[in-house]
VONUNU-48288 format. One record per residue: x, y, z negated of N, C-alpha, C in turn. Coordinates in steps of 0.1 Angstrom, whole numbers, plus 5000, padded with zeros to 4 digits. Last residue first. Example, Ala and Ser with C-alpha at 12.3 -4.5 7.8 and 13.67 -1.06 7.14 Angstrom:
2
512849784929513749894929512950004921513249434922512349554922513249674922
# end
This chain:
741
790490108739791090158754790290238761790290108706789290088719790390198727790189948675791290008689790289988700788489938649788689888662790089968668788989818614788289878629788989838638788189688579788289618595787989828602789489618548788289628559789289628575790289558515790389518527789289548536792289588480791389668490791189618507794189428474793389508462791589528471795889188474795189268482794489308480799089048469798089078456797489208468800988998485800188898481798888918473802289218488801989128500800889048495800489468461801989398469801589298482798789598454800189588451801489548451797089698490797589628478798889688471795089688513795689838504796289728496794689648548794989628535795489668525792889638578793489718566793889678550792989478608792589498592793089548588791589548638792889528627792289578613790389458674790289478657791389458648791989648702791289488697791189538680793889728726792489718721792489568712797689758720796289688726794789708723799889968730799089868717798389838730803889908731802289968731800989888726806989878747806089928734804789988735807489578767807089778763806189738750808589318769809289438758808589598758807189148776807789248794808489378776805389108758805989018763807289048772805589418741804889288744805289178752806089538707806689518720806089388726803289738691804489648693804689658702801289998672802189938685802889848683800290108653799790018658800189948671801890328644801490208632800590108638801590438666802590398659802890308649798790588664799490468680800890388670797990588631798290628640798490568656796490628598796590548612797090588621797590788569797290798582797590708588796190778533797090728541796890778561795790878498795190908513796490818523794190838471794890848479794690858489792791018442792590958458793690958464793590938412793690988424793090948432792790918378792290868387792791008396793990858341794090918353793090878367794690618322792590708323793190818337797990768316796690678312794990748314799090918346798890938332797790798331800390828373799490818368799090858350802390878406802290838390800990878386803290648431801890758426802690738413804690618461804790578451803990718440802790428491803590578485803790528472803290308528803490318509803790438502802890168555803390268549803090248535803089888565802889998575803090108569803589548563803789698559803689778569801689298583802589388582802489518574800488998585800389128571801789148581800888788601799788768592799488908585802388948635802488848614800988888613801388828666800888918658801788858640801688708701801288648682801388798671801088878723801888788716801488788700798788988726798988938736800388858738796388938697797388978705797788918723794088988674794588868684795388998695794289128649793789018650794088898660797089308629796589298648796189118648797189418599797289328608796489328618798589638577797989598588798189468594798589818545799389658553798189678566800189958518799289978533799789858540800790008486801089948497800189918512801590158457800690168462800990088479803890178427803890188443802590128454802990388401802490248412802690268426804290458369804290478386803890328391802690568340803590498345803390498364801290568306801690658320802690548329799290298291801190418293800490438307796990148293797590228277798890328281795290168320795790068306796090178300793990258345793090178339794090128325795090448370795290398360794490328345793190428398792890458383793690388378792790538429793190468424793490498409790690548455790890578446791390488433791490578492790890508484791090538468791290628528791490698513791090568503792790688559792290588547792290628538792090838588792090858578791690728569793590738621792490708610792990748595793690938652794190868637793090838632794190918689793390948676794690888664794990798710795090968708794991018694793990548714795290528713795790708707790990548698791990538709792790548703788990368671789890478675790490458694785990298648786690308661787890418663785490418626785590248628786490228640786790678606785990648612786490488614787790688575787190838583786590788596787290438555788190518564787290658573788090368520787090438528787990478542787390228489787990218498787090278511786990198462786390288469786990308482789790128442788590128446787990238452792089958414791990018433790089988432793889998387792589978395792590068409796489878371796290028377794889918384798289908339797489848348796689958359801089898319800089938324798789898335803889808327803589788314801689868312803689608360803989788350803389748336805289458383804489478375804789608367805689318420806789388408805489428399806289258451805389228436806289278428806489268474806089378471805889378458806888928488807789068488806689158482806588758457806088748467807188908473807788468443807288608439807388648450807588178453807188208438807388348434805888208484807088218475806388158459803887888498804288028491805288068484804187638503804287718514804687808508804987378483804087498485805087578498806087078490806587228484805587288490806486808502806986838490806886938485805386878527804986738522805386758510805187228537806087108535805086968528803187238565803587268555804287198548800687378592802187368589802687408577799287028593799387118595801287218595799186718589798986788602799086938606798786748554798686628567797886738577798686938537799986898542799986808554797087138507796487068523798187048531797887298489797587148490797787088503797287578494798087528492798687368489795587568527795387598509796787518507795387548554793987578548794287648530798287588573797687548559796487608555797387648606798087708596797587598584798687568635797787488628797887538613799687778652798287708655797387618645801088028626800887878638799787878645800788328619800088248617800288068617804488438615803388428622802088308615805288618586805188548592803988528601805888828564805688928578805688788586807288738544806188748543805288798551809788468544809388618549807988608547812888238545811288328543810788458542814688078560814488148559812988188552813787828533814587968538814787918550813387618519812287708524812487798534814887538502814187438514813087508521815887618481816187678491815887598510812287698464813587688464813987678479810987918463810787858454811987728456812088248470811988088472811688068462810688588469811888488461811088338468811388858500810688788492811288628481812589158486812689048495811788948488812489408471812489418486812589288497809689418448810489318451810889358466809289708427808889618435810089568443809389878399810189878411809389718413808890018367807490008384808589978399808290008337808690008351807689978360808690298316807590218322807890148338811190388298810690358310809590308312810590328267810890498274810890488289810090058265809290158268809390318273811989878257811789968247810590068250813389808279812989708273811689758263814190048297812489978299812089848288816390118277814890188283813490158287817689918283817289918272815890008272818389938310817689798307817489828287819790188309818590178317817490078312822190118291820890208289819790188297823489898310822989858292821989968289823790048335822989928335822589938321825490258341824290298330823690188329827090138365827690228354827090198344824989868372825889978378826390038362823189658379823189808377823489928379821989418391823489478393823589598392818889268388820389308396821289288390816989238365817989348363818789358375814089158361814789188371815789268372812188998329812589168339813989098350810188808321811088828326811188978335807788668293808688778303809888798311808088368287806488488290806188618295808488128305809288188298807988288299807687898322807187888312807987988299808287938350807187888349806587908332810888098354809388178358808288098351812087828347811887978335810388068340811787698365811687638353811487808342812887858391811187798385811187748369814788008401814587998383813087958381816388138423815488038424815687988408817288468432817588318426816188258426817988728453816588678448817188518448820988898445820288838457819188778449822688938423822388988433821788948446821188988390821688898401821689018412820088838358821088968365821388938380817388858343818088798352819188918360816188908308816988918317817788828322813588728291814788688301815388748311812288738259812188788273813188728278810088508235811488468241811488578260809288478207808988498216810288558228810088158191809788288194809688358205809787848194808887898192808488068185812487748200812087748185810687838184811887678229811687568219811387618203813387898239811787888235811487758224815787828236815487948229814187928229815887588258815987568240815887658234815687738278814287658273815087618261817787908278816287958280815087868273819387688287820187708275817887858271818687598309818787508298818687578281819287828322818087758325817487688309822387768321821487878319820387868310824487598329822987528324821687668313824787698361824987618349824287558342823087928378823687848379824487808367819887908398820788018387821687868379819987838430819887828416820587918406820887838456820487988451820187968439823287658474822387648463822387818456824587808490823887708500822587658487825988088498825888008488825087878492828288338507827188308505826988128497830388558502829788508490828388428495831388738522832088598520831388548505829589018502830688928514831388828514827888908479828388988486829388908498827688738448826888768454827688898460829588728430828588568434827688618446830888908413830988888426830388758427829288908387828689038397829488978409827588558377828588698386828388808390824088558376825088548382826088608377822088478347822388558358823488498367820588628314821788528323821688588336819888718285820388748295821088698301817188708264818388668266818588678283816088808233815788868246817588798251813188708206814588698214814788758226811988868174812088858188813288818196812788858150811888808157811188828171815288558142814888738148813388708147816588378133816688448123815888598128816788138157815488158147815688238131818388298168817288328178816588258162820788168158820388338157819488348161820387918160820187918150820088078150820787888191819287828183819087888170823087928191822288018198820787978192824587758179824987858174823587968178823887528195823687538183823487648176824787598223823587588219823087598208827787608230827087728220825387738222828087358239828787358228827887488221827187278267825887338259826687378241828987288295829087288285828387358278828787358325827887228322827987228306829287608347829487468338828387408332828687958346828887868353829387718344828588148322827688108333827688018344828187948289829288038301828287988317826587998263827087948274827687998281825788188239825188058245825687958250826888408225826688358235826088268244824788578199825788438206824988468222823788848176824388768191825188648190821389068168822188938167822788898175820789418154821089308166821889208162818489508130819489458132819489378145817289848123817189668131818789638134817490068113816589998102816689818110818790198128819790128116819190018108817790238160818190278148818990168137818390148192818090158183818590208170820290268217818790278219818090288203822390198215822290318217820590318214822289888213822489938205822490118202821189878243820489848229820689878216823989908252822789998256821589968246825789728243825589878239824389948242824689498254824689468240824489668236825089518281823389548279823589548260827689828281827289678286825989668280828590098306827490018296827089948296831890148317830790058320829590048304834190238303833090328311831690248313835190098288835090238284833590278293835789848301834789828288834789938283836889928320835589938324834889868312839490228327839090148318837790098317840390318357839390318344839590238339842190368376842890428357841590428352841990248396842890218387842990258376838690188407839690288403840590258392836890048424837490018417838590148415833590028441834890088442835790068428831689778442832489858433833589948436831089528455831489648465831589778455828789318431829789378441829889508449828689488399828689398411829189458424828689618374829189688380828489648399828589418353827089558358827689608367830789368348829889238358828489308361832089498331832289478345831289438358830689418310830989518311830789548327828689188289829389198297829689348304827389078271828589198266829589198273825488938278825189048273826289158270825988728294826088818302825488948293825488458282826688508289826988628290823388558248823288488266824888548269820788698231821588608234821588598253819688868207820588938219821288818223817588928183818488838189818888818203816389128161816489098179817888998178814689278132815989148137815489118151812389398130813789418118814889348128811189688151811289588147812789548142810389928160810489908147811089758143810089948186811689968181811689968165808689678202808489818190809889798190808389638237808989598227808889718215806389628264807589678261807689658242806089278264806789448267805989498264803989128259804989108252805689208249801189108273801989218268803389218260800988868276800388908264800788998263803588838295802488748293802088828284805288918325804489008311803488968305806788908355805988868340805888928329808989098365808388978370807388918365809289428370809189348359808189208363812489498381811389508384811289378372814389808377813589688375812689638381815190098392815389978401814889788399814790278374813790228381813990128395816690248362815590208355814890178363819190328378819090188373817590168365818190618381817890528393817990338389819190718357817390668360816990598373821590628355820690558347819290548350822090838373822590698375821990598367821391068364821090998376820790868375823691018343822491078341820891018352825991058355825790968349824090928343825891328365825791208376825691048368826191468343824791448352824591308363828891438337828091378333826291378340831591488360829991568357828991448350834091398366833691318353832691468351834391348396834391278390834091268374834191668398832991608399833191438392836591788381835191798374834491708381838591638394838291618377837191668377838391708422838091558419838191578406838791978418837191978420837491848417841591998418840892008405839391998408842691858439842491798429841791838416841491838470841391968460841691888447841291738499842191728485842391838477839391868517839191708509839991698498840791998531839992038528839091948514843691968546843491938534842091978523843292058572843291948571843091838559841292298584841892248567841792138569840692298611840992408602841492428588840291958610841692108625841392188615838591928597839791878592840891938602835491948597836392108595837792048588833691768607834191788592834691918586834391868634833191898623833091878614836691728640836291888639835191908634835791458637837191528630836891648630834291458658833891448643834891508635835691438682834791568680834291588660837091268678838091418678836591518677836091048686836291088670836891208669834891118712833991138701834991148686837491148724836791278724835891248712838290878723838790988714838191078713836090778744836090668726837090798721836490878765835190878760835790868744838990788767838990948766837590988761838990558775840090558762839290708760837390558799837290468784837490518777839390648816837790718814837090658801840690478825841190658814840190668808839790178826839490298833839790368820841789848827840689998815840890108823843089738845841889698835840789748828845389898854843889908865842889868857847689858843847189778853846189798861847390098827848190088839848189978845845589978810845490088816846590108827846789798800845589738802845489858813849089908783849289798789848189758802847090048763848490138771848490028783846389848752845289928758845990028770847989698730847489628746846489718759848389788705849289738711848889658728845789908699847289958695848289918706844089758700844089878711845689938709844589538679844689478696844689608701844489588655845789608660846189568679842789558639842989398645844489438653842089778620842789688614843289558624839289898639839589858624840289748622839090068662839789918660839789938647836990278681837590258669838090078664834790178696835990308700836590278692833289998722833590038704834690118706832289928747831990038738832090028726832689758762831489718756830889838748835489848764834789858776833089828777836989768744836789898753835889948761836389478743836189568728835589678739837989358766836389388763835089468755840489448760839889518774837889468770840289338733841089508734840289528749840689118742839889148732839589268734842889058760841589048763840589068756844989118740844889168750843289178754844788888719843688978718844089138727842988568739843888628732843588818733840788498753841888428753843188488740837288518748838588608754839588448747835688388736835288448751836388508750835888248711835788178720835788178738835988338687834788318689835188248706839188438681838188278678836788228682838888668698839588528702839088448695837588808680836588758695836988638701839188898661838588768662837588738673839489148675840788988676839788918670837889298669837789278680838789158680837389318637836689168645836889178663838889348616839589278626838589188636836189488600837289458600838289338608833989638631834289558614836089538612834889888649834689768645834789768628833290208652833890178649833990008646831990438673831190318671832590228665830490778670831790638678831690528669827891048684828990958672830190838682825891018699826891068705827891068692823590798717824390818706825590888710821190718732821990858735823090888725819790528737819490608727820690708721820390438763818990428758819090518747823490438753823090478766821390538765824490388732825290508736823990558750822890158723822990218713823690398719822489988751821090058742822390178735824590018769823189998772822390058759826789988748826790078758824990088765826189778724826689918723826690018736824889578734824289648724824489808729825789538760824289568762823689608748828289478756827989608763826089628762830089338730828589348736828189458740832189298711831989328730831189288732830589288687832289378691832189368707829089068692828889198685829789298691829888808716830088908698830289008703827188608726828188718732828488808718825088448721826688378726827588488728823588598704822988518721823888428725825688778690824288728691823688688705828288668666827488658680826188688682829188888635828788798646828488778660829989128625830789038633830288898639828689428646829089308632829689218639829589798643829489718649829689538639829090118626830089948629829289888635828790408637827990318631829290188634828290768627829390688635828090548629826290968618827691008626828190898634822690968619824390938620825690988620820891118618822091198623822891148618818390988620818791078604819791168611818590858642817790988645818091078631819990688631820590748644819990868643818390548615819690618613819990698619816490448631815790558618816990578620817690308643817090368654816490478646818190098627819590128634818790258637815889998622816790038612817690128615814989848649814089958642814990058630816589578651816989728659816589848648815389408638816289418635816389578637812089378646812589328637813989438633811689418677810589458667811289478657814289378689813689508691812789568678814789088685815689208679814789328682811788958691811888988681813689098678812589008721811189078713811689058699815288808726814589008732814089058722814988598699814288658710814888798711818788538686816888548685816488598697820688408666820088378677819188428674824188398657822588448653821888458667826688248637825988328646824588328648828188418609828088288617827088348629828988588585829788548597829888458606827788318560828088448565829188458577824888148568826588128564826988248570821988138569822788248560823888188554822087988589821787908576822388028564822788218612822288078612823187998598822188548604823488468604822888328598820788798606820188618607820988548610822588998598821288938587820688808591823189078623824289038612823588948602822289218638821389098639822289038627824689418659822989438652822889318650825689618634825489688647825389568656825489618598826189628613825289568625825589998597826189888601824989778596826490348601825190258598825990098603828590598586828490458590827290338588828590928569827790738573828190678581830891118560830191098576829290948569830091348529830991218541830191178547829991568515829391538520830491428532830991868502830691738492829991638506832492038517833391998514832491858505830291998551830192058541831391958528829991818570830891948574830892058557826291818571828291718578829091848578824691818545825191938556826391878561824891498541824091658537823891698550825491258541825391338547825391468550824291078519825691048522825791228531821691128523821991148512823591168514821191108552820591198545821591268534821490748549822590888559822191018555819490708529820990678526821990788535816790778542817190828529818590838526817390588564816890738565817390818552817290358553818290398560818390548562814390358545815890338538816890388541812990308562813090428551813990468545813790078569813990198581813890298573813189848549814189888556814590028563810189908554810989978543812789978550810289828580809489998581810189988562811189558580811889688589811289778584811889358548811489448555811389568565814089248535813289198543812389218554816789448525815889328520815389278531818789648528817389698517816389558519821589548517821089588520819889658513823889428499824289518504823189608511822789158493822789278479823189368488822888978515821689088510821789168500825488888517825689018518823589058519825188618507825488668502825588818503822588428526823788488528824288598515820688338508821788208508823088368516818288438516819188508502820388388502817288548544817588428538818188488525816388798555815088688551816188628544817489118565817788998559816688908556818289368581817389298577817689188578820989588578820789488586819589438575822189838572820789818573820089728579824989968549824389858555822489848559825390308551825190228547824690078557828790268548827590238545826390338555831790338548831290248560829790208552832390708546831890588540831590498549834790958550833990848558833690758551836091108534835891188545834491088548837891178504836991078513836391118521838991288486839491288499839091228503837391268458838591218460839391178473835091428470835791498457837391418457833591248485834691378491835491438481833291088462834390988471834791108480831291278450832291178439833291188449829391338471829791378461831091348461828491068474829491128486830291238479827490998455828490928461829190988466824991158455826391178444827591078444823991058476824091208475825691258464822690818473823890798484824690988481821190928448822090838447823290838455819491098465819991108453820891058453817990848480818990958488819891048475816690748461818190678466818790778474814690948455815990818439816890828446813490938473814291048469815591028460812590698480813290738487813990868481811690398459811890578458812890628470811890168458810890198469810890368467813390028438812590118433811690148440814289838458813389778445812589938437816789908464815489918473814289878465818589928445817890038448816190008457818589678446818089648435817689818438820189658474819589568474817889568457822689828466821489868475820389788473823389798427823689758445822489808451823190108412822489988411823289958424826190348411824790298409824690188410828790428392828290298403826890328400830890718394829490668392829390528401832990638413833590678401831790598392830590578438832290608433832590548424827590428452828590488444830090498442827790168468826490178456827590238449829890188484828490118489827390138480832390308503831490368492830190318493834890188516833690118514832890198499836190498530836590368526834790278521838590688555837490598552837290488538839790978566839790888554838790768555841991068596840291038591840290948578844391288602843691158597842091148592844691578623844491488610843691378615847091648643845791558644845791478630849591728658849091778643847491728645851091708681849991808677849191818672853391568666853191638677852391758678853191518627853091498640852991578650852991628606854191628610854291588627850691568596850891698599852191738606850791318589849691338602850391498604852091358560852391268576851991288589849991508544851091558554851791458562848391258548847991388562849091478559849291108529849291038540848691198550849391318507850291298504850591198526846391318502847191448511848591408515845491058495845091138512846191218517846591118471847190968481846891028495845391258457847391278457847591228465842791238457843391338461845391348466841990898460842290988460843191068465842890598482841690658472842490778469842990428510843390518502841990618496841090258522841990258512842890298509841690348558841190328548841490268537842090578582842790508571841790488564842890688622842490668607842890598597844890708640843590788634843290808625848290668643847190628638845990708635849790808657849490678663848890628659851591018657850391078660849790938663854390978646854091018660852791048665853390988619854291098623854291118641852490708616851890828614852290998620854390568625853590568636852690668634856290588599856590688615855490678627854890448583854990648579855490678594854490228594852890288596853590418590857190148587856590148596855490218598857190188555857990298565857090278580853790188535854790118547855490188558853590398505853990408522854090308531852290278477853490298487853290328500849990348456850290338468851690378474850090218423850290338434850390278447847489908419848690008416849390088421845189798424846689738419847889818415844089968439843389908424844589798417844790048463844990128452844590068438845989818483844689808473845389938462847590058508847989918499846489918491845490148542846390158531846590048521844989988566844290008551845590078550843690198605844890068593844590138573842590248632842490248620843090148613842990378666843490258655843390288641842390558682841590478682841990348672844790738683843390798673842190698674845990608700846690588683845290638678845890618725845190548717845190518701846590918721845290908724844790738722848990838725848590898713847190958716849690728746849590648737849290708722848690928768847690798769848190728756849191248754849891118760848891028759847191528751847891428747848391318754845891778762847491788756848091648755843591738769844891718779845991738775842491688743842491588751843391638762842391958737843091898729843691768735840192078756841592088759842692028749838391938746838591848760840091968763837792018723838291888721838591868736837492258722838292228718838992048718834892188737835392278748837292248737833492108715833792008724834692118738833392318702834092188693834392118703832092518718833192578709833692428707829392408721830092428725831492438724828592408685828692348694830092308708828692688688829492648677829992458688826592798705828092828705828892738700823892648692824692618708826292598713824492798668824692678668824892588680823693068679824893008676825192838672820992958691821893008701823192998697820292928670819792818680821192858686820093188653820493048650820792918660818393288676819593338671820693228662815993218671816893248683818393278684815393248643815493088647816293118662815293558642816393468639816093328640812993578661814093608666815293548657811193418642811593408662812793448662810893648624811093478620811893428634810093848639811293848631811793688631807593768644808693818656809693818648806293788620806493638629807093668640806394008611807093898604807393778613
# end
């Protein structure tokens, strides 16, 4: 059996060698067929019209540069009629070089899941590869070849608007993440449900100075390596296909022509064999940044830093032919940057079916497979997180006579959706969308009545439906009111300078308590707000995000109990925005704060606690869980060894329910500073009530390396603590060993 097994993994190996072989042996005679300007045509990508406004027209110009073989790729164009309708154009061409589809599949298709940012909150890797899974699904079902997701840049500030796009704060969850998403997006590459990833962006995009988006970003060698990179570096190894590049500077030198990202590390150090496409028009905007002159000189830096793909700036188009017969750009450029997308193209299997993607009758069944809606709700359940729970408040009897359902944002439809929604013209989204009014009313029987006012409008200053809102809230007996953001308040070009929850929300919260019921508070958002006045004196609050499709069922689910939640915080929340950047992975100082008081001489504000007001990992359960017995398998280790950690963990309350369980280390004294707490691994447990497991965790060189002054990665002898908790801040379990050299 075990010679058998051998010989077909030999055999496998060896065709897959062929196959291999075979794609690039087709691509380097495909490559001498073509003219220098239709080799750079496969380096230009252009939108198509917003399908969300209405059919797509052709622009005559881009139908004959299609026909001469001059464009690569496309994005926005949405479905089956539209793709095919633009690759017979491609097919008319010379030598017939399909088009590459792209478009922003960021939290789902047709199905919206939760935004990334409220996925990461579950801490379920399987949830979300699930999720990225029936995306790809959905968007190959409507000719979608290429998603530009996912986003894996690590974020600290919530002022930039594009943290809803990520996984938060954290690199080793971060990195999980990323892993899960190209996975999911991915399958089998080449299979008809399954579109290429795009990891972005490509690199430091997230410490855009005062989280103003598209600004620039400064940090140490050591910290991009430790921090930022780590993300990119899980992707790659998932099997990327392709990655963007961002739009910022980092050091002084942008993203887009930075040879030491893209050619030194990301193609050279870490051997990337995908293509590295820009952001949207950011090799021309290099001319605003200030190092090229105009976007000739953009186009020769872009090229030559290693991005292969022009997204929309139109500089390779029109300056690379030009560049190359001067002597500027070596062949050897333009042929690197085609061969890769020409190799992808072929492994999709778009040379042997160009039209492999436009099947219009697979886009009606997968677009409307209710399973996927199905998903979709339980990944929105378990994307809550439940911030407070005074007296048990939650989960809520469904017996009860009268709920009072107040706030902006209950019967709202769209705004579950949030940003980076793919938008499809022919939905209807008070059809499709469940808003939180319906999903409660799905949930309950006949015997309760739901009440509603509005209150307020989420933005302004006008309290006119206070009255109205006082008087339904004292006809229930329970209130549950829902504010929040925008679903676009939060995303690209969305950042914000005040993270308050905004109008008189807040206001409109503390006059519902006033009447002395008991008062929960969905927050809808996308990015972690600043709501002390309510955290402080409201007695529940759940964490809704930006749902998605199922948002009104999900968030009825856990109101009610048929969920038990259990999603934890991927970023850490301000207490306000005089704080930011923050993080919970910070260095000690020299002079740290003794307590939260203490402010003469040390390092802390004069006006403001040091600490968040919810910490990164914290999230609660309608249940309670007990840590104990904490144990490692030995004190000492080398650098060869592991350490076994076990400890036992008891559901100790009344409901079954999941605990993300949290491993933290910290390296006592270093030979550069060390954070106070680093994550190092997590699992997520379920538990029946009265249950008890042992868990287990492994130490390894890995979980105890950094980069040291001279950037190698390695450890050091010396003592490190171990920390089991429920979160950053809440540390159940703590001991000590060694590292010995």
């Amino acid at each position: 059996m075990k010679k058998v097994s051998f010989i077909g993994l030999l055999f496998f190996s060896i065709l897959g060698f062929s196959q291999q072989k075979t794609i690039d042996q087709k691509v380097e005679a495909l490559l001498k067929q073509m003219t220098l300007e239709e080799k750079i045509g496969q380096l230009n990508q252009y939108t198509g019209n917003n399908q969300a406004t209405g059919p797509i027209t052709i622009n005559p110009n881009k139908e004959a540069e299609i026909k001469n073989g001059l464009i690569g790729s496309m994005l926005n164009v949405i479905g089956t009629k539209y793709t095919r309708q633009y690759q017979e154009l491609a097919m008319q061409s010379r030598l017939k070089i399909p088009l590459l589809f792209g478009q922003d599949v960021i939290h789902g298709y047709k199905t919206t899941f939760p935004i990334p940012l409220a996925e990461a909150a579950s801490w379920d890797m399987d949830a979300i590869a699930l999720g990225a899974r029936i995306a790809a699904v959905e968007a190959s079902a409507s000719g979608i070849h290429w998603t530009f997701a996912p986003m894996v840049d690590i974020a600290r500030d919530p002022r930039w608007g594009r943290v809803m796009e990520g996984a938060g704060e954290d690199t080793y969850l971060g990195s999980k993440i990323a892993v899960a998403r190209v996975k999911g997006f991915q399958g089998n590459l080449g299979d008809v449900n399954s579109v290429m990833a795009c990891v972005k962006h490509f690199v430091g995009y997230g410490a855009a100075v005062g989280g103003r988006d598209y600004n620039s970003v400064d940090m140490s060698d050591r910290m991009l390596w430790e921090t930022y990179l780590p993300p990119f570096k899980a992707a790659l190894d998932a099997g990327a296909a392709t990655f963007m590049n961002s739009f910022n500077d980092l050091n002084g030198v942008p993203a887009t022509g930075n040879k030491f990202l893209q050619r030194d590390i990301l193609k050279g150090k870490w051997n990337f064999q995908g293509f590295v496409v820009s952001d949207w028009g950011s090799i021309g905007e290099m001319v605003n940044h200030g190092n090229v002159k105009d976007n000739k000189e953009a186009a020769q830096l872009a090229i030559t830093a290693g991005s292969d793909m022009d997204m929309e700036s139109n500089a390779y188009r029109y300056n690379l032919g030009q560049l190359v017969q001067e002597g500027k750009v070596d062949i050897a450029l333009i042929d690197d940057a085609v061969k890769r997308i020409l190799r992808k193209k072929m492994e999709l299997g778009l040379f042997d079916d160009p039209y492999k993607y436009s099947n219009p009758k697979r886009e009606a069944k997968e677009l409307n497979n209710p399973l996927h809606r199905k998903i979709a709700r339980d990944m929105a359940a378990k994307s809550i997180v439940l911030l407070k729970n005074e007296k048990q408040l939650l989960p809520l009897s469904k017996d009860l006579k009268k709920i009072a359902f107040i706030g902006p944002l209950v019967k709202e439809h769209k705004e579950n959706m949030g940003f980076w929604a793919v938008e499809l013209p022919e939905l209807d989204y008070n059809k499709h969308v469940v808003s939180q009014w319906e999903g409660l009313q799905n949930k309950l029987g006949q015997n309760t009545q739901l009440l509603y006012a509005k209150g307020c409008e989420i933005e302004g200053n006008n309290k006119d439906g206070f009255a109205e809102a006082i008087a339904v809230a004292n006809q229930a007996d329970v209130v549950i009111v829902s504010i929040g953001e925008r679903g676009n308040m939060s995303g690209e070009a969305k950042s914000r300078s005040n993270i308050h929850i905004p109008g008189v929300q807040e206001e409109l919260v503390q006059a519902l308590q006033a009447t002395g019921k008991p008062v929960i508070v969905l927050i809808n958002a996308g990015r972690p707000l600043v709501f002390n006045q309510t955290a402080d004196t409201a007695p529940a609050i759940l964490y809704t995000w930006w749902l998605g499709t199922e948002a009104g069922n999900a968030i009825a689910d856990v109101l009610f109990g048929d969920y038990n939640p259990s999603g934890k915080l991927p970023m850490t929340f301000p207490r306000e925005e005089g704080q930011l950047p923050i993080y919970y992975n910070h260095f000690n100082t020299g002079r740290p704060a003794p307590n939260e008081t203490a402010f003469n001489y040390v390092s802390a504000y004069t006006d403001l606690k040091n600490s968040p007001k919810f910490a990164f990992g914290h999230g609660l359960s309608y249940t309670t869980f007990t840590y104990a017995d904490l144990k490692l398998s030995k004190n000492k280790i080398s650098d060869s060894d592991t350490i076994e950690v076990s400890f036992q963990l008891t559901n100790s309350g009344k409901f079954a329910g999941n605990e993300v369980v949290q491993l933290y280390l910290r390296d006592k004294v270093g030979s550069v500073v060390r954070p106070i707490i680093e994550l190092k691994d997590f699992q997520k447990i379920y538990l029946n009530a009265g249950e008890t497991k042992t868990i287990q965790f492994t130490i390894d060189k890995e979980k105890l390396a950094f980069y040291n002054e001279q950037l190698e990665w390695n450890t050091e002898a010396g003592d490190f603590d171990v920390m089991i908790g429920t979160s950053s801040s809440d540390i159940r379990l703590k001991t000590t060993f060694e590292l010995v050299k």
